[in-house]
N, C-alpha and C positions, 0 to 999 in steps of 0.2 A: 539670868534669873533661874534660880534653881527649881524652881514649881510650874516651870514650861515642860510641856510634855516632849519625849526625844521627836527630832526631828521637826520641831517648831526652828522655822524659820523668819528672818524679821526682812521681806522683799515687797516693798512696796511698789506703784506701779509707779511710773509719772507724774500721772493726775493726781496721784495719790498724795506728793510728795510736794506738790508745786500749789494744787487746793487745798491740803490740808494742814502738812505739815510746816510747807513755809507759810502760806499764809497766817496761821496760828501764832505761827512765833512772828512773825513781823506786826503782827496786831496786839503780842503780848496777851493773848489768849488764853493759853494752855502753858501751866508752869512744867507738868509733867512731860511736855515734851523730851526734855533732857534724858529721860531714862531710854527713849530710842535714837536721839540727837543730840548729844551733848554740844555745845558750844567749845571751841576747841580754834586756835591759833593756827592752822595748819603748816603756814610757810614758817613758821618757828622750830617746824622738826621735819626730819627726813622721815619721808614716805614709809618707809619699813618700821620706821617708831610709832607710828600712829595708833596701830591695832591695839595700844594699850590704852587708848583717848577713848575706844569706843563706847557707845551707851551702855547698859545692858541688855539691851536687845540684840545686842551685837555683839557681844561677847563672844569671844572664841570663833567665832567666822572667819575661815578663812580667807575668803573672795571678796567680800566687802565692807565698808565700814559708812559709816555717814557724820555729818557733823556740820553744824553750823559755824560760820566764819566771820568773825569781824569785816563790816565793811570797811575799806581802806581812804582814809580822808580824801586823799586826792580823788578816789573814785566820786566821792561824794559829790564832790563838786565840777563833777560832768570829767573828769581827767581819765586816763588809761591805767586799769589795776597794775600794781607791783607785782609780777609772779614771778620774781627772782628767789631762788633759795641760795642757801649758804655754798653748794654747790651746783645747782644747774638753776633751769629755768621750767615755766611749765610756757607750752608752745601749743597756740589755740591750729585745729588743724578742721580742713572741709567746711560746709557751709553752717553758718546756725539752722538748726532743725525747732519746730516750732512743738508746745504740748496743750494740745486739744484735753477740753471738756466739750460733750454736748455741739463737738463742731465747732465748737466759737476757741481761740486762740487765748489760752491763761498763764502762758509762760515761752519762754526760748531755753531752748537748750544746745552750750558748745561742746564739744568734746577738745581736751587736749590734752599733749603726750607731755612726759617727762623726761629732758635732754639732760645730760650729765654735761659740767665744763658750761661753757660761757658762748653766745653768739656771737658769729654766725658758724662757729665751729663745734658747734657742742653735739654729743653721740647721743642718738637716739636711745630711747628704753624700751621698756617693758610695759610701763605705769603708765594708765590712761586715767583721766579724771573728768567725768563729766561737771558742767554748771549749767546750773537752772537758774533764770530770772524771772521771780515772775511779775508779769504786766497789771500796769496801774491801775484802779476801777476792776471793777469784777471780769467779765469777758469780754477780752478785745475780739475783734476780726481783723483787726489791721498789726503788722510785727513794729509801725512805726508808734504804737503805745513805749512811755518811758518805761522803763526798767524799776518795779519796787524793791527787788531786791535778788537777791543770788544764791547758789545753793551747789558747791560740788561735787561728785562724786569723783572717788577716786577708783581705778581701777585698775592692780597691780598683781602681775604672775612672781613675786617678790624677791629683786636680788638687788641690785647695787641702786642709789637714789637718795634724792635729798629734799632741802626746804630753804627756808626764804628768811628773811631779817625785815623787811618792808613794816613797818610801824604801822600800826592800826588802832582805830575806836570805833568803840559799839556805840550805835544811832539806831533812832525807832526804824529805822529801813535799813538796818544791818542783813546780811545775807548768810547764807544756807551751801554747806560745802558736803559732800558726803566723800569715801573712800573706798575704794573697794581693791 
């Protein structure tokens, strides 16, 4: 956006991103969302292509990008998401980490990396992507709340990587993918 002052940046916090911005869009709240989260296919393109999907609040940032993600039917229906790309995989890595408001539990968050080639032999990268799901009902305290919805970041020092073909459809509990 050209009328942001230099050095305006668009870094939201967690809480930020899990109360606000996913919730909004999962309730169909806020249509403006899109100008700092566009809704965006992500496994339909390698990770280096993205930075042109970004909203405009993200524009030209180098380090990171955000976007919401079609949830994947099979997920929908309690199955395990598709994160095959066209050439690798994305690979959930460490424990889910959980995202506090006010102490009470309003989301999970995974991190995982992006493997070039195919498992169980595929090369590590550079690209990390977090996801955010956030929990049903307003504040959970328990991580056994369903999952409303998802939201990933990505996170890449940018050279070689890819994306995914997995067919998807948006549903009122579609999820939230960011990039960075």
């Amino acid at each position: 956006m050209e009328d942001l002052p230099p050095g305006f940046r668009f870094y939201p916090t967690e809480e930020e991103l899990v109360s606000f911005y996913l919730q909004n869009k999962l309730k169909g709240r806020r249509q403006d969302l899109d100008l700092a989260i566009p809704a965006v296919d992500i496994y339909k393109y390698n990770p280096w292509d993205l930075p042109q999907f970004a909203g405009e609040l993200c524009q030209g940032d180098p380090e990171q990008w955000f976007f919401f993600v079609p949830r994947q039917e099979r997920e929908a229906h309690g199955g395990r998401p598709n994160r095959l790309t066209t050439i690798g995989y994305w690979k959930a890595t460490g424990s889910p980490g959980n995202v506090y408001s006010s102490n009470q539990i309003i989301g999970v968050k995974r991190t995982m990396v992006f493997y070039r080639g195919r498992a169980p032999g595929g090369r590590k990268t550079e690209w990390k992507m977090n996801e955010y799901k956030a929990l049903a009902g307003e504040a959970s305290s328990s991580t056994s709340a369903a999952p409303k919805g998802i939201w990933n970041y990505l996170r890449g020092s940018g050279v070689q990587l890819s994306n995914n073909n997995g067919e998807t459809i948006f549903q009122e509990e579609d999820f939230a993918y960011f990039i960075d």
